[in-house]
C-alpha positions in Angstrom: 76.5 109.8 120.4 73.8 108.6 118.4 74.8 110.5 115.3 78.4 109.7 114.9 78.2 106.1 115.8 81.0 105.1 113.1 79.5 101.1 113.6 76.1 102.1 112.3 77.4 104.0 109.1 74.8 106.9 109.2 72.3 108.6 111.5 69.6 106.4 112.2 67.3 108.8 114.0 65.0 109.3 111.4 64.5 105.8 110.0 64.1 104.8 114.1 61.5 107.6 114.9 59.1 106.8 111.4 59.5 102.9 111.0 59.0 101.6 114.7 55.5 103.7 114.6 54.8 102.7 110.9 55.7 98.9 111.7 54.1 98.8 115.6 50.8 100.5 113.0 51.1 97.4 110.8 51.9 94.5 112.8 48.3 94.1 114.7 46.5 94.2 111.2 48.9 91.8 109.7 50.3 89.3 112.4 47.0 89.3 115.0 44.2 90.3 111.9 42.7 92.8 113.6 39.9 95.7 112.3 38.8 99.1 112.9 34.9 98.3 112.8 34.9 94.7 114.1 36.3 92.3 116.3 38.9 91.4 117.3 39.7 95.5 117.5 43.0 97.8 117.1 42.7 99.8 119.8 45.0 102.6 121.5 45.9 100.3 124.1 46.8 97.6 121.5 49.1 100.3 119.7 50.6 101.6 122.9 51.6 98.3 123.9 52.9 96.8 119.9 54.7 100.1 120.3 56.3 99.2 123.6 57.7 96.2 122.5 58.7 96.9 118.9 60.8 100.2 120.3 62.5 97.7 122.9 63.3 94.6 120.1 64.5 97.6 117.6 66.3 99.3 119.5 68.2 96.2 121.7 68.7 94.5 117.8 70.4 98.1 116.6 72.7 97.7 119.8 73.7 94.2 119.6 74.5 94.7 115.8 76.9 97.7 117.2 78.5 95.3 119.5 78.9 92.5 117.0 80.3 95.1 114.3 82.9 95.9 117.0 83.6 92.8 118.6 84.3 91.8 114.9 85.5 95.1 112.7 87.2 93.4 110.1 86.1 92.6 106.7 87.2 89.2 106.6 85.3 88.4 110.2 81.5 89.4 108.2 80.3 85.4 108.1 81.6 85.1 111.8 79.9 88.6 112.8 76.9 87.4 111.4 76.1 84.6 112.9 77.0 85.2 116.5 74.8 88.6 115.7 72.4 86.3 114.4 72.2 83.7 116.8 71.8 86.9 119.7 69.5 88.6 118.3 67.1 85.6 117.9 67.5 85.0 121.6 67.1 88.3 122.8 64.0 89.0 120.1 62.1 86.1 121.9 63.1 86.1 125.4 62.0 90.1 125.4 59.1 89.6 123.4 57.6 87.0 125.5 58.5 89.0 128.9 57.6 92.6 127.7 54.3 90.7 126.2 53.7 88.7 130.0 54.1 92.2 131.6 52.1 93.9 129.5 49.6 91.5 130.0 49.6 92.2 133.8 49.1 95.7 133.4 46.2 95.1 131.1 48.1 96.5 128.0 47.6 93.3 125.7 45.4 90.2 125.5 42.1 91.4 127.4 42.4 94.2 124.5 43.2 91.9 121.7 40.7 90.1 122.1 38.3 91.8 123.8 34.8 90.0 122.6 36.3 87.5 120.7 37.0 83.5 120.8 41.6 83.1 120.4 43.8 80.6 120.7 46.3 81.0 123.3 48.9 79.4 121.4 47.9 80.9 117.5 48.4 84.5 119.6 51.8 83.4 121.0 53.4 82.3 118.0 52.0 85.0 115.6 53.9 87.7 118.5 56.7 85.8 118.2 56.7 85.8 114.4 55.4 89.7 114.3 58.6 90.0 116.7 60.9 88.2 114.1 59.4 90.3 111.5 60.9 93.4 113.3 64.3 92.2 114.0 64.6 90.8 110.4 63.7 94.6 109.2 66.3 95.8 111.2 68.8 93.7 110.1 67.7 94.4 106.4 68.2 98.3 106.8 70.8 98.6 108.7 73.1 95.8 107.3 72.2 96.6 103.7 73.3 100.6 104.4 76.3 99.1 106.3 77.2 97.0 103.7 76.9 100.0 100.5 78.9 101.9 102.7 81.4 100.0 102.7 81.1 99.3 99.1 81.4 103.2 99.0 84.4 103.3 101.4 86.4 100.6 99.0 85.8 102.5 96.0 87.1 105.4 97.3 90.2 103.4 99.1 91.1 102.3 95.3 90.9 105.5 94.2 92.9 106.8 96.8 95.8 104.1 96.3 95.3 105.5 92.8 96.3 108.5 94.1 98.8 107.9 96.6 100.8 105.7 93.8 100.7 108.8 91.8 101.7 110.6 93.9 104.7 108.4 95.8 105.9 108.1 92.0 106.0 112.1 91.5 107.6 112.4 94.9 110.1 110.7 93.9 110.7 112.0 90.1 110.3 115.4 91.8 113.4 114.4 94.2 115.6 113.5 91.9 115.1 116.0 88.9 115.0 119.2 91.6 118.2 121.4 91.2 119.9 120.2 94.2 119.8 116.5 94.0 121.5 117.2 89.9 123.6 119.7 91.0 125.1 117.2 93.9 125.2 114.3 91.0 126.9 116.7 88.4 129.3 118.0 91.3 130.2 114.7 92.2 130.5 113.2 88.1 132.6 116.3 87.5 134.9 115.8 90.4 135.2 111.5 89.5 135.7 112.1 85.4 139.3 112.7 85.7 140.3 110.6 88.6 138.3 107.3 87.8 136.5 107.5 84.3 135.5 103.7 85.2 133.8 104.8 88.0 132.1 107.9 86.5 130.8 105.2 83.8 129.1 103.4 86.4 127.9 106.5 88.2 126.3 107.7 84.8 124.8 104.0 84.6 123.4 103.6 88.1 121.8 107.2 87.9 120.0 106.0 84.9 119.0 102.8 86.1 117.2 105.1 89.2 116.0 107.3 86.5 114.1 103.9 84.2 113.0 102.2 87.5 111.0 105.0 88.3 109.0 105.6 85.2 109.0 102.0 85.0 106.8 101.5 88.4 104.2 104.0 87.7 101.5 101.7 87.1 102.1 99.2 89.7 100.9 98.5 92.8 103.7 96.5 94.2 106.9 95.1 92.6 109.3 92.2 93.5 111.9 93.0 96.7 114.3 91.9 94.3 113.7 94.9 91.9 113.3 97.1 94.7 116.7 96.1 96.0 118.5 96.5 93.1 117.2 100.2 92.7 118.5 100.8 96.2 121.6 100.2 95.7 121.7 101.8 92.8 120.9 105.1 94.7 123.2 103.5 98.0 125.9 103.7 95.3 125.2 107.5 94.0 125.0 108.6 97.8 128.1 106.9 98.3 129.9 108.3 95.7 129.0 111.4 97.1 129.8 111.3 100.7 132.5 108.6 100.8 133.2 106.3 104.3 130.7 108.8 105.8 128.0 106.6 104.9 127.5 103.2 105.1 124.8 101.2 103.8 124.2 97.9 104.6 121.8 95.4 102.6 121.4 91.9 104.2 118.3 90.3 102.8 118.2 86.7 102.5 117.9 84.9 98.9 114.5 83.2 99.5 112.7 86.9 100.2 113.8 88.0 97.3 110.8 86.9 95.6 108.6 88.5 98.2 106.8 92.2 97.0 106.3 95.8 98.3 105.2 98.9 97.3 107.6 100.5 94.8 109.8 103.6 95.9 109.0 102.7 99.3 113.0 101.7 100.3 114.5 104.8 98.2 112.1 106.8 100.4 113.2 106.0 103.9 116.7 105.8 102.9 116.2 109.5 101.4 114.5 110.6 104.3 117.2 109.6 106.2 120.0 111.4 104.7 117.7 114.6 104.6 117.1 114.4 108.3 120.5 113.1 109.7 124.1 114.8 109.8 126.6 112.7 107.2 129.6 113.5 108.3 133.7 112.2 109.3 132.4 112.8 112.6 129.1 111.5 112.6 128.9 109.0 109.8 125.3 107.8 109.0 124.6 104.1 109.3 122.0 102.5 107.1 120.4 98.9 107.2 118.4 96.9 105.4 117.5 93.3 106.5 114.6 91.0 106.8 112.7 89.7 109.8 110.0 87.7 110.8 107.8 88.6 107.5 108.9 92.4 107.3 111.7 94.4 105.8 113.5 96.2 108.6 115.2 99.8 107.3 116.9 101.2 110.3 119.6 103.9 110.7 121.2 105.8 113.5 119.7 108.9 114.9 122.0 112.1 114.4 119.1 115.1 113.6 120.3 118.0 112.0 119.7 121.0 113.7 116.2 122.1 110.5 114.0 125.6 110.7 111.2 123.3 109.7 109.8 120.0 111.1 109.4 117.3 109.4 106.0 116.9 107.4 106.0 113.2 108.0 104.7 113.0 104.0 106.8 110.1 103.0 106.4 107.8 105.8 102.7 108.7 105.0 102.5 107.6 101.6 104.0 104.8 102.2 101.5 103.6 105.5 98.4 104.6 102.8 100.0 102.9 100.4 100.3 99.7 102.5 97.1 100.4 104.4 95.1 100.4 101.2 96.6 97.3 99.9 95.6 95.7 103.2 99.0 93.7 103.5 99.8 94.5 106.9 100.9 97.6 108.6 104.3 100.0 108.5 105.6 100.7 112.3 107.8 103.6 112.8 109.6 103.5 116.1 112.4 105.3 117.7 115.2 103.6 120.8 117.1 106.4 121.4 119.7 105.7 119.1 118.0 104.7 115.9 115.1 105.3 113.8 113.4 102.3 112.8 111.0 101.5 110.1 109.5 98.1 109.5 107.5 97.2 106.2 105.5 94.2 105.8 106.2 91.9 102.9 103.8 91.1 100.6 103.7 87.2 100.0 103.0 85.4 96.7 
């Protein structure tokens, strides 16, 4: 448990087991100016007992910082998170401090040892264990916020990297779709079989397939494009599925004008509705349904479940790119449900 605490960023064992020693070492020759060879003297009792309560203080800071980091994960919560830590912490340093110290005391562990021989100052002893105490819990904050806080540093470096990635990626997906022998053969099938019945038509087959073609080596550098754009694309490839398979599909796009100017990740749209021709019977019988509409800040793609009877199951690798995608832009998150009848996905769109 200790170890793979994921709110502490990295095992702490080791810093724990040398500094509260080191510092419980320190703190009488620093905060109470005590000596080895004269009074006042640093004794085994006096270590035993600095030991006691810098172990307690360290170890109830390292724990209220765990609660704080999950009572408040996100990033955009830190100045919240750390002052309510903050604010704890203090309290719990000196109410502990002064009752481990006043118990201590009964047993004999502290003041008749401090200052055994020696004239003191009730209240100059107080307040320097209260500041020897604040001196601990600031050290803990130091090291473990600092390591939190490069960790995270770490962690966003790699999340860029990775959207880097998954960009790439989505965009060679999708190239990958539409150059591989099946998806040309289809479009060549389908051009060949509209050339002499409706040469208009084949003209505007030929166009739309290139407009598909431009957007996406036009997108390969971008991390989110206008809904507008995106839209237009779909229905360019709506239009070359539709050619294709006739009344048996029907796509629907109903997207008010003032989304339009909205943004989302680029190829995401072409993806679901791909996904769902691969996955779903388009047929006379079964026709396949697709819609496209906007609602309450997302883009809702939805289409009605008819599986195909496939050896393999689904990877899921699309939907997945497009969740990273999102998740690593930090502009909301993709839902994916299923009623019975339909196959739902909702995308969140990216405001101005």
């Amino acid at each position: 448990m200790w170890r793979t605490n994921s709110r502490i960023g990295f095992d702490d064992r080791l810093v724990t087991v040398i500094l509260v020693p080191v510092a419980s070492l320190v703190i009488p020759f620093v905060f109470f100016g005590m000596r080895i060879n004269r009074p006042p003297y640093f004794t085994w009792q006096v270590y035993l007992s600095v030991l006691i309560i810098t172990t307690v203080i360290w170890l109830g800071n390292r724990y209220i910082m765990i609660w704080a980091r999950s009572r408040y994960p996100d990033f955009t919560d830190v100045r919240k998170r750390i002052m309510v830590q903050s604010m704890v912490m203090l309290v719990y340093t000196i109410i502990s401090n002064n009752l481990l110290g006043y118990l201590l005391d009964i047993c004999g562990l502290k003041h008749d040892h401090y200052y055994n021989g020696f004239e003191f100052d009730w209240l100059t002893v107080i307040t320097n264990s209260n500041v020897a105490a604040l001196f601990c819990s600031l050290t803990v904050v130091a090291i473990y916020e600092s390591i939190y806080f490069m960790n995270e540093l770490k962690k966003s470096v790699q999340e860029k990297e990775m959207l880097k990635r998954e960009s790439l990626k989505a965009e060679l997906n999708a190239l990958k779709t539409q150059v591989n022998p099946h998806f040309l053969f289809n479009n060549l099938n389908t051009l060949s079989s509209v050339i002499p019945e409706n040469p208009k038509l084949a003209v505007d087959f030929v166009q739309q397939l290139s407009k598909l073609y431009r957007h996406i080596l036009e997108v390969k550098d971008e991390q989110s494009i206008l809904l507008q754009e995106e839209l237009d694309v779909l229905r360019a490839y709506a239009f070359l599925l539709q050619t294709r398979f006739g009344s048996n599909l029907d796509v629907r796009i109903d997207v008010p004008e003032n989304k339009l100017n909205t943004r989302i990740v680029p190829l995401s749209l072409q993806i679901l509705m791909e996904n769902a021709i691969k996955h779903n019977i388009v047929s006379s019988d079964k026709p396949l349904k697709i819609e496209v509409i906007a609602e309450n800040g997302n883009l809702i793609v939805s289409n009605n479940l008819q599986r195909k009877n496939q050896i393999n199951e689904s990877t899921g690798i699309g939907l997945d790119n497009i969740r990273n995608r999102y998740k690593l832009l930090g502009y909301g998150r993709v839902v994916v449900r299923e009623n019975g009848a339909d196959f739902i996905v909702s995308i969140p769109l990216i405001e101005n």
